[in-house]
N, C-alpha and C positions, 0 to 999 in steps of 0.2 A: 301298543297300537292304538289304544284307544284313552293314554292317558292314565290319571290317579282315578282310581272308581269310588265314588262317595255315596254309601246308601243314608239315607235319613229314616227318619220312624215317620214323617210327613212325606212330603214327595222332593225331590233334588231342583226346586225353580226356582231361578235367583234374578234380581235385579238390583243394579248398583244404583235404581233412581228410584225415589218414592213413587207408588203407586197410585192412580189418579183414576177418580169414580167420575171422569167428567165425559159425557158423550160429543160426539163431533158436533152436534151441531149447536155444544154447550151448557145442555142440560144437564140436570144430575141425573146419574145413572142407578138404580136404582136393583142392588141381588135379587137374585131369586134364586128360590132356596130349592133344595130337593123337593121335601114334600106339598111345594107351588106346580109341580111340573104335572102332567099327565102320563101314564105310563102305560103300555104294555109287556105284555110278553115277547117280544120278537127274538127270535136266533140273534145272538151276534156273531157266534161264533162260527168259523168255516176251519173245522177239522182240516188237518192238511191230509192230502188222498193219500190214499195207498201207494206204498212202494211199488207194489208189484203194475199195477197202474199206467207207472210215469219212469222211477229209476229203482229199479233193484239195492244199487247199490249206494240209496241217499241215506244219511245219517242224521239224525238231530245235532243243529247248529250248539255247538259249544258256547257260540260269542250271546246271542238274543236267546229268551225265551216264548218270543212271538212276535209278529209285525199290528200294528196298529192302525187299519188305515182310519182316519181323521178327515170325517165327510162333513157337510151343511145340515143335512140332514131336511125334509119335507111331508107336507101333511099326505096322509094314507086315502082318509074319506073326509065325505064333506066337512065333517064335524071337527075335526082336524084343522081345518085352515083358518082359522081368526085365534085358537089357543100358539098355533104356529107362527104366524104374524107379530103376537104378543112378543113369544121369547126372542126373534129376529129384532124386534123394535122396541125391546125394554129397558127402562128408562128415559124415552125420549116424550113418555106422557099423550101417546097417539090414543083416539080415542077406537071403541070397535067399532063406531059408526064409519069412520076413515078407513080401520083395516077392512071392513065387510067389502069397502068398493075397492080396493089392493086387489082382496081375497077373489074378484071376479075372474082373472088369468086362472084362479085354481078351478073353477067353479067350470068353467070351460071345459074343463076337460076332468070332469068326475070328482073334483076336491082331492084329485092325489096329484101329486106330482111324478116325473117320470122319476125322479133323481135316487127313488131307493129304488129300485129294479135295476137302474143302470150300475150304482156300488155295490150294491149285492153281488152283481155279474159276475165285474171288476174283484171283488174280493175270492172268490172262484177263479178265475178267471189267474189271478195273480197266484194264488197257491199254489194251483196246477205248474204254471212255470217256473216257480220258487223251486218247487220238488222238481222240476226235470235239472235242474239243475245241481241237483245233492242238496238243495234248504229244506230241510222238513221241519217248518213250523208252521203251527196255525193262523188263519190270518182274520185277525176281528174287526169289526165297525163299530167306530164310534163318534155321534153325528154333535155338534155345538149347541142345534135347536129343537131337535124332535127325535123318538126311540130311533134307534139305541141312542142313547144318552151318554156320551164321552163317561161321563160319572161311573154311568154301570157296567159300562165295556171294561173300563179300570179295575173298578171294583170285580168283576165277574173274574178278570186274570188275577188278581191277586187273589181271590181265595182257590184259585185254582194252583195257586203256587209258582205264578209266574213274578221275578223280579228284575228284569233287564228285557225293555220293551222298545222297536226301530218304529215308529213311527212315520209313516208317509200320509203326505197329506195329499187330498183331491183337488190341488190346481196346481198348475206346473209354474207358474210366477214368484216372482219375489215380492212383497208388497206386506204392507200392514193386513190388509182384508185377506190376500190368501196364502201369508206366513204364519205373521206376529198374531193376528186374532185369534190364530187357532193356537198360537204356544199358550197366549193368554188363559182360553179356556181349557187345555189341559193342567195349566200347573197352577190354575180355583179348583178343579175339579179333583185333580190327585191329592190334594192338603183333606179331602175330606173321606179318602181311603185310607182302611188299616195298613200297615207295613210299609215295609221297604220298597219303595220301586225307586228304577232307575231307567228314564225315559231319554232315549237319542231319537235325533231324527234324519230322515234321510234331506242331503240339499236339493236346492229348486234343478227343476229335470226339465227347462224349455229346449234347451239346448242340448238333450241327448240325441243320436243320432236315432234312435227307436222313434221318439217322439217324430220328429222334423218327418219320416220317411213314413209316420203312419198319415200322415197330413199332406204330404206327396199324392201318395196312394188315393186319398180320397179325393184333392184336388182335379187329378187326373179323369176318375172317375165321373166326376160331375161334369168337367166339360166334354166327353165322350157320350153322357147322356143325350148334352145337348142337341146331336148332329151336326146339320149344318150349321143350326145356329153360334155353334160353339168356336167356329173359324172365326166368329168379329167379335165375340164374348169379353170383355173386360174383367180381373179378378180381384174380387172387394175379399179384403179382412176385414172379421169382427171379432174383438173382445168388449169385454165388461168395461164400461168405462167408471173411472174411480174422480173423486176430488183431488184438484190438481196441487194442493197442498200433500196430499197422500204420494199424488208422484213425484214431486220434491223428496219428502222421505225416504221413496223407495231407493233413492241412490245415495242420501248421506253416508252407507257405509257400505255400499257394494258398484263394482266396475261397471251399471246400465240400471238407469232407472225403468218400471214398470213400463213405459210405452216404449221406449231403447232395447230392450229385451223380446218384444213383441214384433218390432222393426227388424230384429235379426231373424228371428224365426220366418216371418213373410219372408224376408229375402231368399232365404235359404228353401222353402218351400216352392217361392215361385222361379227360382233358379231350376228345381230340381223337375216339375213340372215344365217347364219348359222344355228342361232337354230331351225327355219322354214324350212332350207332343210334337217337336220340330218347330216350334217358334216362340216368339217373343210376345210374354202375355203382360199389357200397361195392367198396374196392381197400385193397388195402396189400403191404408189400415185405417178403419173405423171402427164407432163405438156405437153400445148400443144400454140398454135397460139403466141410464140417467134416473135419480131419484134426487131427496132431498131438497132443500128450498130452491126458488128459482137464481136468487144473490148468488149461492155458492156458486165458484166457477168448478167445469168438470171437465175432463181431456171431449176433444171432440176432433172431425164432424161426425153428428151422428148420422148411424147406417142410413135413415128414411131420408134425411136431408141431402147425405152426401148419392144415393140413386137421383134424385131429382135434378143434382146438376148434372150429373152425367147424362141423364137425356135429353136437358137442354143443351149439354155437349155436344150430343148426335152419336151415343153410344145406342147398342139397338139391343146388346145381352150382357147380362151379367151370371159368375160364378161367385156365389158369399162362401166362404171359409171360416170356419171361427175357433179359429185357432186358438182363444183366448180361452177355450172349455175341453172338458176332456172327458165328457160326455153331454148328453142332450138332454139336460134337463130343462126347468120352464125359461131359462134367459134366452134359451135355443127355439125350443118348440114352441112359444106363444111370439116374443119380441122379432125373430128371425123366420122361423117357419109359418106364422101367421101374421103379425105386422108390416115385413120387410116382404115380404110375399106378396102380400096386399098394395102395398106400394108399386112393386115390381110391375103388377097386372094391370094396375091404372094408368101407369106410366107406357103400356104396351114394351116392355122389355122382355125379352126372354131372361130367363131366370133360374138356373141350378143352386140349391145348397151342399154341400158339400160334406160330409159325415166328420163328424168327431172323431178323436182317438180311441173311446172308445175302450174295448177289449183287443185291437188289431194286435195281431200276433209281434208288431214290431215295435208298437207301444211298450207292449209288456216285456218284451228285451230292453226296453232303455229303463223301465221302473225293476226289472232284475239288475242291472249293471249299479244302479243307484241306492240299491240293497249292497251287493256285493262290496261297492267303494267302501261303503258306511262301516263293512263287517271287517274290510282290510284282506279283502282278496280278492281284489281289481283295484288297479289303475284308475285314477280321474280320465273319464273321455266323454268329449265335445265333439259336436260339428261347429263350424263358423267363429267368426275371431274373437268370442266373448270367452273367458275361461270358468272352466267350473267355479260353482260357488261352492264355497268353503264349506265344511263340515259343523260351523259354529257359528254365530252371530256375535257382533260385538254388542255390547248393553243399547248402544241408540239403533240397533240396527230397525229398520224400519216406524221407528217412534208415530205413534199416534197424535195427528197434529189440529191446531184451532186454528188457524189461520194463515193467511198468504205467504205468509215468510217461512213457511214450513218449520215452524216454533211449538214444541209440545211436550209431550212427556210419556213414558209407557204409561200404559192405563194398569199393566197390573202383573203380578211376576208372573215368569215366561219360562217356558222350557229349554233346559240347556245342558240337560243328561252329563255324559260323561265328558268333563271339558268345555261342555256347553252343547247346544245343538239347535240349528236351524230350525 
């Protein structure tokens, strides 16, 4: 089911291409080592509940000995956010007079970001429906930039005796930034824990039907808010917008690239929304929290530019959706809930945002079912005509690239468990 199983005394990430210390925007990149990091104590780990709780009759998973989830990770308190900035932006040589004025979005709103509170939830959150399902395994967090620290979440299951670990990651996309970056940093991370492990991951889940209906549900919601205003309401998508060299990538080795994938989902969401309000809502997808030099070109229009034409269109309301997150952290609540917001009110628009995935109960069925594919006891299932992504990546699968012709190289071995894995 899952293939020849190969444990290592290092960690199982392979790359058939040399490894490349070069940052996007060319620089060298520059490790950072364990004892560079700032640490706390934090839980990572979320015991799986009680049998008697959720199902009597759930048994410890024969196939994993725990799920992984694989978060960004974000600063706590104020002190927290220019050390957090560093690890986000190292190697690129940023000074902390530069991150301090970045660091203002955090500052906003108490120097913590929402993003651990919302995985924290999510990692609850998923246990609980893991176990209703007969999975009784623990479910840890392990963030790329800030505690928990991928390193120690690893580290922490292996001295606990865990070696066969599913991995999910916190963005439902396929792409360098929210696949390959994170195989990247777990398999630096794993070569520096004792033992065996053997790291799978579950595939990209835009396309599950839990996901699309939790994003329904919210759609719905938001222009219900509205009232009346929500009968002439227009529905704007937002995700993350990436360098358009990245979205060439994102399709060299898979059936839709990063914005194609994003496209199906809108579809499918404002399809589904629709037929729940009794009519036909004009929609389309924009981007938002653009970074990096002003040369580099990056998917657009963005959200604040693409509302301004709309009300020199003679739109009068808008519903944002941002589907491109799967909870509200800062790209949500500062770029959308307070930029886009701000826009909205100058432009005199009426204006719903629309909730995240989230913990909805139908989210967390489409991130059980993508558990289940992975363990070999479900069936691949889709909504809309993209098909599931494969269980494995091929070696270039989203390569990390320099330039317009989408020409580059992994930056550095990747996780690919048993068989290989997303």
């Amino acid at each position: 089911m899952f293939g020849t199983m190969v444990l290592r005394k290092l960690n199982p990430f392979v790359t058939s291409a040399a490894p490349s210390d070069t940052a996007l925007d060319g620089t060298r990149a520059e490790g950072r080592s364990a004892t560079d990091r700032p640490r706390r104590a934090f839980g990572v780990i979320a015991e799986a509940p009680s049998t008697a709780a959720a199902n009597a009759t759930a048994e410890p998973s024969r196939d994993y000995d725990a799920i992984f989830l694989a978060g960004f990770g974000g600063p706590r308190v104020p002190e927290d956010v220019v050390p957090f900035l560093r690890n986000v932006t190292a190697g690129r040589g940023i000074p902390d007079s530069r991150l301090e004025e970045v660091g203002e979005h955090y500052y906003l709103f108490g120097g913590r970001s929402p993003i651990n509170d919302q995985v924290e939830a999510l990692r609850d959150a998923l246990a609980q429906a893991l176990l209703a399902e007969g999975i009784d395994l623990p479910v840890v967090v392990g963030n790329r930039n800030w505690d928990p620290y991928t390193e120690d979440a690893l580290r922490d299951l292996a001295e606990s005796g865990a070696r066969r670990i599913l991995t999910v990651i916190t963005a439902a996309y396929s792409s360098y930034s929210g696949c390959r970056q994170y195989r990247e940093d777990i398999g630096i991370q794993a070569e520096k824990v004792e033992g065996p492990l053997q790291i799978d991951k579950v595939r990209a889940y835009f396309n599950t039907q839990g996901f699309v209906d939790a994003n329904i549900d919210a759609v719905v919601e938001a222009y219900e808010s509205l009232g009346e205003q929500g009968t002439e309401a227009d529905l704007v998508f937002v995700t993350h917008s990436i360098p358009t060299t990245m979205e060439k990538a994102s399709g060299a080795s898979r059936p839709a690239t990063y914005s194609e994938q994003h496209l199906e989902v809108a579809g499918l969401v404002a399809a589904g929304a629709e037929e729940r309000l009794g009519r036909e809502l004009p929609w389309r997808l924009t981007f938002c929290s653009r970074s990096g030099a002003p040369h580099v070109p990056w998917l657009e229009p963005d959200v604040n530019d693409e509302l301004e034409a709309m009300a020199a269109a003679g739109s009068t309301a808008v519903v944002l959706s941002p589907i491109g997150f799967i909870s509200d952290h800062m790209e949500v609540v500062y770029d959308l809930d307070t930029e886009a917001t701000a826009t909205a009110e100058r432009l005199g628009l009426g204006f719903a945002r629309a909730a995240t995935a989230g913990t909805h109960p139908r989210f967390l069925d489409g991130l059980v079912q993508v558990v289940k594919e992975r363990m070999g006891t479900a069936e691949p299932s889709v909504c809309g005509d993209l098909p599931a992504w494969g269980a494995t990546c091929a070696p270039d699968c989203c390569f990390r690239t320099f330039n317009n012709e989408g020409i580059g190289r992994p930056k550095a071995p990747t996780a690919t468990g048993v068989g290989g894995a997303r």
